[in-house]
VMD Tcl script that builds the backbone (N, CA, C; Angstrom):
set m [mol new atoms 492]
animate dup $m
set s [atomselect $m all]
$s set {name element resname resid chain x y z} {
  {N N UNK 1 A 10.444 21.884 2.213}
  {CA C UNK 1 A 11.672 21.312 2.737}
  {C C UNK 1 A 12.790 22.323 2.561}
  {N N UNK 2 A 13.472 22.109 3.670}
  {CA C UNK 2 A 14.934 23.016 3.101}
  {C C UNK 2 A 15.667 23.110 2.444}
  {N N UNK 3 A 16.825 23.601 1.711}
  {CA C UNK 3 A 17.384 23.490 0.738}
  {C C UNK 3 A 18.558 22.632 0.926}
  {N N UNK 4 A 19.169 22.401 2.066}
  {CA C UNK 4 A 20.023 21.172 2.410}
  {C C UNK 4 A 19.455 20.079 2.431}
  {N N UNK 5 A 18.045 19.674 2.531}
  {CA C UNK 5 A 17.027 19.047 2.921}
  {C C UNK 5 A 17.122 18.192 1.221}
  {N N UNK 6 A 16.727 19.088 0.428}
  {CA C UNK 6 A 16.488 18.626 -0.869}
  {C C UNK 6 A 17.998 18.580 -1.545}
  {N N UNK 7 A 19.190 18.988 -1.120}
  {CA C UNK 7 A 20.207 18.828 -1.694}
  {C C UNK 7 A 20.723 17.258 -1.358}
  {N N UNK 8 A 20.245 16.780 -0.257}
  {CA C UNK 8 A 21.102 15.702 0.353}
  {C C UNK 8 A 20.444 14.728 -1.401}
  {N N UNK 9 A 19.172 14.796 -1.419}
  {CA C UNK 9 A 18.480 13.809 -2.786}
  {C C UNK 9 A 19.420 14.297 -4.168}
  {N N UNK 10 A 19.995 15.596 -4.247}
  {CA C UNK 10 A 19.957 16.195 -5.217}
  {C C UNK 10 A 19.533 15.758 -6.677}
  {N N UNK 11 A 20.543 14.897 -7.347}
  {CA C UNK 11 A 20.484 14.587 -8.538}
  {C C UNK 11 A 19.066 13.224 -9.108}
  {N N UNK 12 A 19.045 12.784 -7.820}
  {CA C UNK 12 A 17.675 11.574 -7.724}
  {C C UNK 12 A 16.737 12.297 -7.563}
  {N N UNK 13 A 16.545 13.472 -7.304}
  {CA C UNK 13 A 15.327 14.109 -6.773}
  {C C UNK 13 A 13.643 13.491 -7.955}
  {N N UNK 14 A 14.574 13.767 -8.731}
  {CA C UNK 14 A 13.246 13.863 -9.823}
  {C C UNK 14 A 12.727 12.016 -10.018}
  {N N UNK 15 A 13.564 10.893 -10.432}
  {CA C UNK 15 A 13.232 9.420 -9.837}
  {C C UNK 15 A 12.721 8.898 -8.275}
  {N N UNK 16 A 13.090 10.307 -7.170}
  {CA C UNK 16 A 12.485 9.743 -6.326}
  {C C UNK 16 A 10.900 10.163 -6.014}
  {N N UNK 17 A 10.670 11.477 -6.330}
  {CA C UNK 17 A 9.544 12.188 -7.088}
  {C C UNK 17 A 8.453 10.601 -7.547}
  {N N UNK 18 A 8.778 10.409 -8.946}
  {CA C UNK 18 A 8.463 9.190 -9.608}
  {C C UNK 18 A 7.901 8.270 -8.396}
  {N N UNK 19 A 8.936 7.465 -8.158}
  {CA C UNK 19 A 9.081 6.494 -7.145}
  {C C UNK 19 A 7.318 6.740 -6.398}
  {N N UNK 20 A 7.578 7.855 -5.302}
  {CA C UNK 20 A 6.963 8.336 -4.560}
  {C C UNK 20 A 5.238 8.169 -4.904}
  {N N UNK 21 A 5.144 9.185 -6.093}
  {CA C UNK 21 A 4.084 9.221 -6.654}
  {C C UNK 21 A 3.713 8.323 -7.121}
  {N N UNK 22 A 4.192 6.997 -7.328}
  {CA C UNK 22 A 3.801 5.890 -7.790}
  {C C UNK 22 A 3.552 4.914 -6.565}
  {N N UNK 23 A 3.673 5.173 -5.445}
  {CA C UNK 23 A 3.546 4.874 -4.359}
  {C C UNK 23 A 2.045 5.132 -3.879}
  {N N UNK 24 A 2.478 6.463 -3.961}
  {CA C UNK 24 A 1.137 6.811 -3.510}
  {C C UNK 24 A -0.177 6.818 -4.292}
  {N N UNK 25 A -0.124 6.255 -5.746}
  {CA C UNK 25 A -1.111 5.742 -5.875}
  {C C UNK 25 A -1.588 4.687 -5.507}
  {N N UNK 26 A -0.795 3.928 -5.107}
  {CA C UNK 26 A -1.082 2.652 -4.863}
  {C C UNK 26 A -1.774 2.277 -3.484}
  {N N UNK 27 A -1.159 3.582 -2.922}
  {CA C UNK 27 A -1.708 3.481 -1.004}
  {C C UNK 27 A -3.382 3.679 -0.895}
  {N N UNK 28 A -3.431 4.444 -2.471}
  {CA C UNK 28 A -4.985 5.355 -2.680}
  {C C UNK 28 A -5.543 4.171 -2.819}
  {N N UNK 29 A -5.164 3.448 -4.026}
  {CA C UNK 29 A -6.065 2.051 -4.231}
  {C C UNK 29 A -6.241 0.799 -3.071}
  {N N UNK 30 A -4.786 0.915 -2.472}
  {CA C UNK 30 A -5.252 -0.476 -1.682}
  {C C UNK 30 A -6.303 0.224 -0.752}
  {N N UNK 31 A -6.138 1.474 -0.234}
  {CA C UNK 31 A -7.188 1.712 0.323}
  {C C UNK 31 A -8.080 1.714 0.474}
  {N N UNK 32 A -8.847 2.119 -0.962}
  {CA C UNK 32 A -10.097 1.842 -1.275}
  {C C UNK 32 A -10.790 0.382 -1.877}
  {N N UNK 33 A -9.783 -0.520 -1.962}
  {CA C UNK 33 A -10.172 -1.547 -2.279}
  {C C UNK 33 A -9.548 -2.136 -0.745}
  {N N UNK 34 A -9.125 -2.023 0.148}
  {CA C UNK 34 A -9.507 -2.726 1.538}
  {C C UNK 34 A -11.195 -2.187 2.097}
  {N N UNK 35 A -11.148 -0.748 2.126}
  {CA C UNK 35 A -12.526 -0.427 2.363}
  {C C UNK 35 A -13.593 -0.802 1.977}
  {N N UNK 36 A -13.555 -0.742 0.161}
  {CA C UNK 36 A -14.865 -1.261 -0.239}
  {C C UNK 36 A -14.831 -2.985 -0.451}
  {N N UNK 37 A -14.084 -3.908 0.154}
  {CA C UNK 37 A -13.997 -5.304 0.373}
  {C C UNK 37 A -14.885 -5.513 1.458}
  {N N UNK 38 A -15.047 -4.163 2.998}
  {CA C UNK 38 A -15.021 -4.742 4.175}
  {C C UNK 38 A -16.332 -4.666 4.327}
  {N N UNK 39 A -17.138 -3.376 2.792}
  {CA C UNK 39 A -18.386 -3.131 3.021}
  {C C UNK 39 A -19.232 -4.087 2.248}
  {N N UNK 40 A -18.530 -5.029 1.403}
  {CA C UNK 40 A -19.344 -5.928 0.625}
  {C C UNK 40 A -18.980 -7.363 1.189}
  {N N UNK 41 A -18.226 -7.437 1.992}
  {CA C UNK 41 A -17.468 -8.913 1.646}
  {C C UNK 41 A -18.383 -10.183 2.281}
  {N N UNK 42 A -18.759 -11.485 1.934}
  {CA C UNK 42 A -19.658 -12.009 2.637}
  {C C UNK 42 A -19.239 -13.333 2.953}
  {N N UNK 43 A -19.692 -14.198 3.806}
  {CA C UNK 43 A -19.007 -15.807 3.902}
  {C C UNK 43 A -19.008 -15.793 5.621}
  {N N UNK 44 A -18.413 -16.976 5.400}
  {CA C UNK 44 A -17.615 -17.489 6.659}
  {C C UNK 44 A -16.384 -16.691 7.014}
  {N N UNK 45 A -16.870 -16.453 8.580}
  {CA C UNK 45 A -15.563 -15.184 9.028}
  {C C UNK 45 A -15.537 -13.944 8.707}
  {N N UNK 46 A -16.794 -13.962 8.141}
  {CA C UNK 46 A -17.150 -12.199 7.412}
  {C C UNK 46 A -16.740 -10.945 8.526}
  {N N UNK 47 A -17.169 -11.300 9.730}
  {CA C UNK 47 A -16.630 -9.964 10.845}
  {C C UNK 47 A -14.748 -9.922 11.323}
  {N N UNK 48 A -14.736 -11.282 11.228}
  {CA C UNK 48 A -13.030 -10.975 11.679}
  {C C UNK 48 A -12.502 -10.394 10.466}
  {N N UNK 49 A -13.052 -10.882 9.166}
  {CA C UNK 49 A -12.377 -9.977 7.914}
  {C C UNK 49 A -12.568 -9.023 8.046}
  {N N UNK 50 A -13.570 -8.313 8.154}
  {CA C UNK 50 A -14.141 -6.845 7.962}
  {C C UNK 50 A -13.271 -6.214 9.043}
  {N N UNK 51 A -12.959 -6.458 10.487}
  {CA C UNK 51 A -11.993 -6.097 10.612}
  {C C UNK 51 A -11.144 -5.729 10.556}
  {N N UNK 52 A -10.251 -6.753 10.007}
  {CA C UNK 52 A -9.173 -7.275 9.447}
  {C C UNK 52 A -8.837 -5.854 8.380}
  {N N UNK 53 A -9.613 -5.740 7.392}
  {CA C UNK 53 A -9.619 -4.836 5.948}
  {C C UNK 53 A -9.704 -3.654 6.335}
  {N N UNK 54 A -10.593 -3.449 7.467}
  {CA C UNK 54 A -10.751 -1.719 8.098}
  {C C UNK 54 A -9.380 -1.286 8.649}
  {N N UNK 55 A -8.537 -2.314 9.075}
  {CA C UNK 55 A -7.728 -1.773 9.835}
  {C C UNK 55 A -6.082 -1.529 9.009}
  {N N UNK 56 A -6.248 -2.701 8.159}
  {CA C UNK 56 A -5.627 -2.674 7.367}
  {C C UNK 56 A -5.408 -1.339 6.465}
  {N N UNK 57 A -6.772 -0.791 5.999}
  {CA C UNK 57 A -7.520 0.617 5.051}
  {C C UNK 57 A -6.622 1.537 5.833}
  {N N UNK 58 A -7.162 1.576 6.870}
  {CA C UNK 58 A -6.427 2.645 7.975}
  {C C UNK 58 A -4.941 3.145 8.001}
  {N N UNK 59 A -4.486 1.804 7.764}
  {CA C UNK 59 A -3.015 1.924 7.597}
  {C C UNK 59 A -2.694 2.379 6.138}
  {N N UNK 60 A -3.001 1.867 5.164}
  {CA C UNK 60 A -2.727 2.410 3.672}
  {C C UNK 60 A -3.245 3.793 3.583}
  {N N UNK 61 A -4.356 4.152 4.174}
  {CA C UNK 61 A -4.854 6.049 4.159}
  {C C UNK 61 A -3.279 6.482 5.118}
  {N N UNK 62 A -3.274 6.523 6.455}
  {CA C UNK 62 A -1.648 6.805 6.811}
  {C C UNK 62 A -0.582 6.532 6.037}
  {N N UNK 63 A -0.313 5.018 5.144}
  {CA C UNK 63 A 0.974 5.400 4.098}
  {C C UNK 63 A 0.559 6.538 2.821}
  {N N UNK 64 A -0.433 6.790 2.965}
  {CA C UNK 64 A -1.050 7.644 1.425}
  {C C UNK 64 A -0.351 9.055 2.122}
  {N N UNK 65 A -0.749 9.628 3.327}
  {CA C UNK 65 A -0.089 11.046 4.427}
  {C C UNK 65 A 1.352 10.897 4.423}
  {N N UNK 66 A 2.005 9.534 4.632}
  {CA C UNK 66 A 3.560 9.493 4.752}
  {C C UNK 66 A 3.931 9.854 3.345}
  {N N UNK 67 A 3.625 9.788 2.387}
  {CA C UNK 67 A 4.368 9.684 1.424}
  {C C UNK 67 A 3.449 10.891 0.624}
  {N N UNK 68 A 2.895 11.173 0.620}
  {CA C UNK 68 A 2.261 12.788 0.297}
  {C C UNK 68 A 3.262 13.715 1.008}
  {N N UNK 69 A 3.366 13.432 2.065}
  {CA C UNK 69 A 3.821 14.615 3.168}
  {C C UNK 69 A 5.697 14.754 2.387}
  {N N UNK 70 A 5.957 13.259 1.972}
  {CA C UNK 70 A 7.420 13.310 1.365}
  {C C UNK 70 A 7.737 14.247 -0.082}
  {N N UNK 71 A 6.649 14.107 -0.386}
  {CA C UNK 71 A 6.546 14.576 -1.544}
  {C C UNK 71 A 6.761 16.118 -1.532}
  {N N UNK 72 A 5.836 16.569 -0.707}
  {CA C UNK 72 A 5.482 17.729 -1.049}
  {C C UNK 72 A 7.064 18.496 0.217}
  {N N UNK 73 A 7.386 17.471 0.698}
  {CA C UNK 73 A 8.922 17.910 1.537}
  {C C UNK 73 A 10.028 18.370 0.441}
  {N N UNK 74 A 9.640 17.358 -0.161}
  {CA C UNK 74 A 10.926 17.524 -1.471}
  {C C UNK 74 A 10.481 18.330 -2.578}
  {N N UNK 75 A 9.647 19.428 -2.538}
  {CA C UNK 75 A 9.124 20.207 -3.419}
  {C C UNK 75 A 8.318 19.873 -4.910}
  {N N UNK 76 A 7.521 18.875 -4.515}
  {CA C UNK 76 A 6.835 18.115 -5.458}
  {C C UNK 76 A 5.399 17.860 -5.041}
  {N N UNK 77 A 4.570 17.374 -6.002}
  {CA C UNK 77 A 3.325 17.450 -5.927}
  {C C UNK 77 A 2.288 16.016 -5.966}
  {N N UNK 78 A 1.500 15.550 -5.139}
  {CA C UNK 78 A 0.947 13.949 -5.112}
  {C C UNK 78 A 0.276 14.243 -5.855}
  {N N UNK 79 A 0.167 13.363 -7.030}
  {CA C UNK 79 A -1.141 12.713 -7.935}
  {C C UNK 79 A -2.229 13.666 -7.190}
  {N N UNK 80 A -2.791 14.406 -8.256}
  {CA C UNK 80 A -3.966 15.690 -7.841}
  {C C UNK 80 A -5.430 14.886 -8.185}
  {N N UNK 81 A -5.309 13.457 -8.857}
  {CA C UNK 81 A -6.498 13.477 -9.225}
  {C C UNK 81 A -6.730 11.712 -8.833}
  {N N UNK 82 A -7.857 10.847 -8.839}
  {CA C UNK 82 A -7.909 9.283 -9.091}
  {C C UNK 82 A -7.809 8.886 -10.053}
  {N N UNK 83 A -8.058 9.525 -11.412}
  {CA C UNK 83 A -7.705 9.230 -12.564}
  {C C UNK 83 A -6.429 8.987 -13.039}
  {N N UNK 84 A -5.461 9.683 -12.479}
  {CA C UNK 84 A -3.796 9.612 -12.367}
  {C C UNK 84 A -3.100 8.463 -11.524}
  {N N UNK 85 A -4.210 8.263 -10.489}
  {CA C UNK 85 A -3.728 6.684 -9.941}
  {C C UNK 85 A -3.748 5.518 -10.516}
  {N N UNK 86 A -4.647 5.205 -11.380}
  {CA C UNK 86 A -4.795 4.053 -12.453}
  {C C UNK 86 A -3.798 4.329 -13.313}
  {N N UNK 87 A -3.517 5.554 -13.830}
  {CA C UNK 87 A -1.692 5.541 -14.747}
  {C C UNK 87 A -0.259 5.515 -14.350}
  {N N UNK 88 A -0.794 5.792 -12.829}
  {CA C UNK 88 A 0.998 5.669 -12.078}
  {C C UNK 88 A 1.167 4.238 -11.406}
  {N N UNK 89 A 0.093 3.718 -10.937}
  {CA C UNK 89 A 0.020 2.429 -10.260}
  {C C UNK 89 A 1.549 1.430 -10.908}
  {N N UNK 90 A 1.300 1.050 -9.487}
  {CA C UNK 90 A 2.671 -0.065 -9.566}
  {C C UNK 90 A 1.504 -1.644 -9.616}
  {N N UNK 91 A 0.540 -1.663 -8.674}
  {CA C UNK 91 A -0.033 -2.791 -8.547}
  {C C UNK 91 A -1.232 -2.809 -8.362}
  {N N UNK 92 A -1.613 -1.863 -9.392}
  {CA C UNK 92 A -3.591 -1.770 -10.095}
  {C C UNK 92 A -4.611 -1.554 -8.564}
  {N N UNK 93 A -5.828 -1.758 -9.255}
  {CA C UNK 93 A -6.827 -2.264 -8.630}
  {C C UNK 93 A -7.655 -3.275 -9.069}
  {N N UNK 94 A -7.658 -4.266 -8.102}
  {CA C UNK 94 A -8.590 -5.555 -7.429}
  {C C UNK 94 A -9.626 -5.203 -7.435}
  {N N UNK 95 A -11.220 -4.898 -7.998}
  {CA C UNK 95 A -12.090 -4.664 -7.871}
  {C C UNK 95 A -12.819 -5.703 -7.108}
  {N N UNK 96 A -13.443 -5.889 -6.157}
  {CA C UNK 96 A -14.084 -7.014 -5.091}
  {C C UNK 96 A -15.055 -7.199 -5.668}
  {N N UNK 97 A -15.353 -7.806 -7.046}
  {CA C UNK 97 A -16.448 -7.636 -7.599}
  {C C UNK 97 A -17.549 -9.384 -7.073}
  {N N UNK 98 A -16.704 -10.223 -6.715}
  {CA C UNK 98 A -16.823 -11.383 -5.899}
  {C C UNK 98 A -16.743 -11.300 -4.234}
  {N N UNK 99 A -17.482 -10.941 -3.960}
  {CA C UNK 99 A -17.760 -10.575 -2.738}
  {C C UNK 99 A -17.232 -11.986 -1.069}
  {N N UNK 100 A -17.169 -13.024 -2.143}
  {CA C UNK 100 A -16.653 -14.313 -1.043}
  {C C UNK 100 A -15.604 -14.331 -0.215}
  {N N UNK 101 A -15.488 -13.998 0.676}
  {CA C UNK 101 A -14.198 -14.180 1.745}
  {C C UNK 101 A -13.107 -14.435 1.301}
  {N N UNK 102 A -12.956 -16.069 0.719}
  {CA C UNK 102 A -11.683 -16.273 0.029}
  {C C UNK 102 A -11.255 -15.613 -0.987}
  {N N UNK 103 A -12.167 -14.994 -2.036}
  {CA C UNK 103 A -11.623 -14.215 -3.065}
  {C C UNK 103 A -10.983 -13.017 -2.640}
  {N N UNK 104 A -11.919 -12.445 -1.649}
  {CA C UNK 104 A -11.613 -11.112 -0.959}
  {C C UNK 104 A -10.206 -10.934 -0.610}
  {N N UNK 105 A -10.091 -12.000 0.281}
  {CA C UNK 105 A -8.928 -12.136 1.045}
  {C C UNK 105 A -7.905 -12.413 0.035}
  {N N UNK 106 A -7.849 -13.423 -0.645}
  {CA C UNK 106 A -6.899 -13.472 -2.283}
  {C C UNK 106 A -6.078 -12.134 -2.567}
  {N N UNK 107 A -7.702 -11.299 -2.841}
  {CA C UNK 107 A -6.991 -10.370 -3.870}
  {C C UNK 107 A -6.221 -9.524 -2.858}
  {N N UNK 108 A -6.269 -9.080 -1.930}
  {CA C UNK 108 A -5.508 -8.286 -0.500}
  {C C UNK 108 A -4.479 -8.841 -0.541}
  {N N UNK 109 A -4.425 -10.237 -0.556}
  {CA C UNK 109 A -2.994 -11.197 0.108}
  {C C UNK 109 A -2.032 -10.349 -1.813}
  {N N UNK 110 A -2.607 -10.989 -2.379}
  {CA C UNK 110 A -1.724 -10.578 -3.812}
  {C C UNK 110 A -1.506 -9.236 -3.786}
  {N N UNK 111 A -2.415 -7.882 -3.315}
  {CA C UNK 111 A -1.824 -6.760 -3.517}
  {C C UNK 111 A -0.913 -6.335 -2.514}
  {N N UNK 112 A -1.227 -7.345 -1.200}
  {CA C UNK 112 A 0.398 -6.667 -0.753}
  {C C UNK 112 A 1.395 -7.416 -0.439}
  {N N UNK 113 A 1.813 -8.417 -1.435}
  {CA C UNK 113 A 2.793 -8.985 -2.261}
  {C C UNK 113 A 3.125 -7.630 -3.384}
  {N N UNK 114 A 2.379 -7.419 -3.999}
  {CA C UNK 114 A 2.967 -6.167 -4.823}
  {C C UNK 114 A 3.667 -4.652 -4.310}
  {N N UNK 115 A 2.661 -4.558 -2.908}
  {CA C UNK 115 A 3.421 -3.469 -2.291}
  {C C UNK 115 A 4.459 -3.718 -1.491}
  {N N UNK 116 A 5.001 -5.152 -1.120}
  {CA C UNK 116 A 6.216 -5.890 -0.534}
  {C C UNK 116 A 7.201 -5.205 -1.667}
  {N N UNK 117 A 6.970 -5.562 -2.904}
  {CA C UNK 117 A 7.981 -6.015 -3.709}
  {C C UNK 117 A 8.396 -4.401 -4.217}
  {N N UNK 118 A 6.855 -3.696 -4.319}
  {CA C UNK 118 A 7.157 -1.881 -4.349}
  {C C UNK 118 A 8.303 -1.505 -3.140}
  {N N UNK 119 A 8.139 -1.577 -2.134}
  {CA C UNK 119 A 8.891 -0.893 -1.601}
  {C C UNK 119 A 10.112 -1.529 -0.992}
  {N N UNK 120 A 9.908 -2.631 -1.295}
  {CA C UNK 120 A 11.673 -3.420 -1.188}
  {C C UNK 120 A 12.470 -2.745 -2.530}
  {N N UNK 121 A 11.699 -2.416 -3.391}
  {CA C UNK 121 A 12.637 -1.894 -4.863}
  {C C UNK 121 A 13.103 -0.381 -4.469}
  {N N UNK 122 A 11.983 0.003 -3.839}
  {CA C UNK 122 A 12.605 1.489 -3.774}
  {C C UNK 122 A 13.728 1.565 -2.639}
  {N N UNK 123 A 13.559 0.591 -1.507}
  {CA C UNK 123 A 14.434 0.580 -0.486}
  {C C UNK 123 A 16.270 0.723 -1.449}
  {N N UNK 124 A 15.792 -0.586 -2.183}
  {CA C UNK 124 A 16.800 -0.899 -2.849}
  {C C UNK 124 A 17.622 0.340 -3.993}
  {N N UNK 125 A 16.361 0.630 -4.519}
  {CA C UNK 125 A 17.128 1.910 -5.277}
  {C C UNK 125 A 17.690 3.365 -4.996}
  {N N UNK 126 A 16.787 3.065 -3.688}
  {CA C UNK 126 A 17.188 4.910 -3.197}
  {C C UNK 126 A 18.399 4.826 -1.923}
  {N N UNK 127 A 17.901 3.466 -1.326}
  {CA C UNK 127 A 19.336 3.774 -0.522}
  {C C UNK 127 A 19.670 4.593 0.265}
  {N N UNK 128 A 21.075 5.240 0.920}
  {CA C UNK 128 A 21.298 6.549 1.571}
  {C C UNK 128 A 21.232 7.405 0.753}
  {N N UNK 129 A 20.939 7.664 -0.795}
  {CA C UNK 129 A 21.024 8.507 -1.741}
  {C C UNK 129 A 19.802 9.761 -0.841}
  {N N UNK 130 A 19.067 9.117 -0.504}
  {CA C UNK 130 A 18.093 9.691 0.541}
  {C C UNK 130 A 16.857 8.885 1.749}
  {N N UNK 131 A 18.510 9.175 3.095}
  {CA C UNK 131 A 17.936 8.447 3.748}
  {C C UNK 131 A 16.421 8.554 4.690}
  {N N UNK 132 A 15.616 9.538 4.219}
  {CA C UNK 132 A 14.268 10.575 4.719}
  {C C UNK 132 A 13.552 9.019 4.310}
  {N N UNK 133 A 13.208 9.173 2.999}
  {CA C UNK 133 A 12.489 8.386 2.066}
  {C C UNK 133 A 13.018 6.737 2.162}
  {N N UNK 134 A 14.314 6.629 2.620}
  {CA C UNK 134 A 14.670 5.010 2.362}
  {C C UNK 134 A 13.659 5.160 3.988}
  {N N UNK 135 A 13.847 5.803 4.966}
  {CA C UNK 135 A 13.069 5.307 6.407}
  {C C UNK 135 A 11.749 5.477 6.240}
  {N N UNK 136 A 11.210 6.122 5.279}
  {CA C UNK 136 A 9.588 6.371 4.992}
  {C C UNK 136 A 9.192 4.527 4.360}
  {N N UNK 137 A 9.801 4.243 3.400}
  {CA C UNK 137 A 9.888 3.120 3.151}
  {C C UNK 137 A 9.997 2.264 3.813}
  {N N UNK 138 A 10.842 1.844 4.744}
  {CA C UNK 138 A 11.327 0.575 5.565}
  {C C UNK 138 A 10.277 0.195 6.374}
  {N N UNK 139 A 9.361 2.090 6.905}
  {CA C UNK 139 A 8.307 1.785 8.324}
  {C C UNK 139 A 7.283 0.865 7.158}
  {N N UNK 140 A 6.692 1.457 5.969}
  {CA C UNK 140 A 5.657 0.867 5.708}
  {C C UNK 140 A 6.375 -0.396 4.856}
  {N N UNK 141 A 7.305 -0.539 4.692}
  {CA C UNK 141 A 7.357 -2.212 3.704}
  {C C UNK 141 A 7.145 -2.991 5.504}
  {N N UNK 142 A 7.541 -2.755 6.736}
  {CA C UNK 142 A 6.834 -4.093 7.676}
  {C C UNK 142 A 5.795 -3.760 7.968}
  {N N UNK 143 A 4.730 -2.312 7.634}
  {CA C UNK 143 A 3.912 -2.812 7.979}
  {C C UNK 143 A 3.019 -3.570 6.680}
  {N N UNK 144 A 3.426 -3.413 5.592}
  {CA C UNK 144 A 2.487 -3.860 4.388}
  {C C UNK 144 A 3.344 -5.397 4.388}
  {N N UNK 145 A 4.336 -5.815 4.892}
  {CA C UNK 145 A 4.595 -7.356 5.720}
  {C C UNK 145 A 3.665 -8.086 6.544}
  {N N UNK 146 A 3.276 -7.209 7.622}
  {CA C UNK 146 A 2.441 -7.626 8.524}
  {C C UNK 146 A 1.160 -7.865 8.386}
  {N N UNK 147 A 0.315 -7.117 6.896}
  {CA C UNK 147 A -0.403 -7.227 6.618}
  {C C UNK 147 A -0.404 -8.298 5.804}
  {N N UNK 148 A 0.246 -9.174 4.742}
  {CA C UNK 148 A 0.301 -10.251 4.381}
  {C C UNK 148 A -0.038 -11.198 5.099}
  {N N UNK 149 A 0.817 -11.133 6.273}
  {CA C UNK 149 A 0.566 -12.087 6.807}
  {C C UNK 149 A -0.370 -12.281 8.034}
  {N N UNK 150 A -1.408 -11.400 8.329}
  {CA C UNK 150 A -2.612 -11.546 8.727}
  {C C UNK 150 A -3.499 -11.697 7.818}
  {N N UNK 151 A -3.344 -11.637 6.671}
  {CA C UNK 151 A -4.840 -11.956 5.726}
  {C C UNK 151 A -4.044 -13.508 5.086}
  {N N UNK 152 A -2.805 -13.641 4.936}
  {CA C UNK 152 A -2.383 -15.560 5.204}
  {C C UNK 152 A -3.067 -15.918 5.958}
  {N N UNK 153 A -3.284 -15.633 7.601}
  {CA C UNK 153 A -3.314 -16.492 8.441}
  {C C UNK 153 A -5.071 -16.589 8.655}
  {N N UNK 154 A -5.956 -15.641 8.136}
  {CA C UNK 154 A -6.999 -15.218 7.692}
  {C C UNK 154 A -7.706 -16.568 6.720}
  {N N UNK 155 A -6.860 -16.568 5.533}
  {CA C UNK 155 A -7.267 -17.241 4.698}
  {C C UNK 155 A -7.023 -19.003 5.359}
  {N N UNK 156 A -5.996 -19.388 5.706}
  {CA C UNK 156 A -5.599 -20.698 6.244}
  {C C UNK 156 A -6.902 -20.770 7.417}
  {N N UNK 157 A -7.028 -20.139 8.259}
  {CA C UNK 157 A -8.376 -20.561 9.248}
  {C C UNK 157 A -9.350 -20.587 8.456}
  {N N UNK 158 A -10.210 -19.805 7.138}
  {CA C UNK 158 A -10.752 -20.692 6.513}
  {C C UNK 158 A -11.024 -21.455 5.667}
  {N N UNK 159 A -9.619 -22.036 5.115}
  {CA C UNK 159 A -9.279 -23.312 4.822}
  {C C UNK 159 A -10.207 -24.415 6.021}
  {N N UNK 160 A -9.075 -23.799 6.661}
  {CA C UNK 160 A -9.840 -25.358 8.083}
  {C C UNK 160 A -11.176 -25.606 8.232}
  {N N UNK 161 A -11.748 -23.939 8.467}
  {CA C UNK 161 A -13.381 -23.675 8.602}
  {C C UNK 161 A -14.032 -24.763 7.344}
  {N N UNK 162 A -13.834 -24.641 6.797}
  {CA C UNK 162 A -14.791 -24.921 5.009}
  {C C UNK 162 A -14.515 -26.519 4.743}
  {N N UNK 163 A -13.006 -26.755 5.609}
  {CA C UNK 163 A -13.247 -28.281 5.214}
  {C C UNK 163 A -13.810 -29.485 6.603}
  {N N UNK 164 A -14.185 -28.814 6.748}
  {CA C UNK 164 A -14.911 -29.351 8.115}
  {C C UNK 164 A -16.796 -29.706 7.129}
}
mol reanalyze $m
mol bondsrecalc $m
mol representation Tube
mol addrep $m
């Protein structure tokens, strides 16, 4: 990045650093726990989920590039390892160790409630302090919105399904 580039952050540079990297662990995990949900997951509605989780994956590997790419704009470095993602995490990993639809879908709906609430905080803290990163933020807090609420509307159809 340029040096006006990184001056506009100046004095936040190093909390937004933080921020960032704590982000992007999290994009690593939901990722891999949307992926490995879509390859185990079993029940009623098993293909519209699997769907559902692939596409979802897709999108968290692209926020993992948005916010790598920020990083390394602002002269900083993403989490080099997976071992470092389990210590920076904002909102863990869900292991799909229950393979049932509804659980599946559960634990997705709850982790991105956590990445809602991740990047509404950072929206909130970083502000115009740096507006690069508040717009890196804003694109993925609707789309990790939108994803809530397709694995809601996921889970409510089989509600209906199951009580039939």
């Amino acid at each position: 990045m340029g040096t006006r580039g990184r001056e506009i952050v100046g004095e936040h540079l190093d909390r937004v650093l933080e921020l960032l990297n704590k982000a992007f662990a999290d994009e690593w995990l939901a990722y891999y726990q949307y992926w490995l949900g879509a390859k185990v997951v079993e029940g009623p509605m098993k293909d519209a989920v699997i769907t559902e989780l692939m596409q979802h994956a897709a999108d968290e590997l692209r926020h993992a590039d948005m916010v790598s790419n920020r990083i390394i704009q602002l002269g900083g470095t993403p989490l080099t390892t997976p071992k470092k993602w389990f210590e920076w995490t904002n909102c863990g990993y869900d292991a799909p160790d229950d393979p049932f639809v509804q659980k599946i879908l559960e634990q997705n709906i709850s982790g991105e409630q956590c990445a809602i609430s991740t990047y509404n905080s950072i929206i909130e803290e970083i502000g115009m302090k740096d507006p690069v990163t508040y717009n890196i933020a804003v694109q993925i807090l609707e789309d990790e919105v939108e994803h809530e609420e397709d694995l809601q509307s996921l889970l409510e159809d089989l509600g209906v399904i199951m009580k039939k």
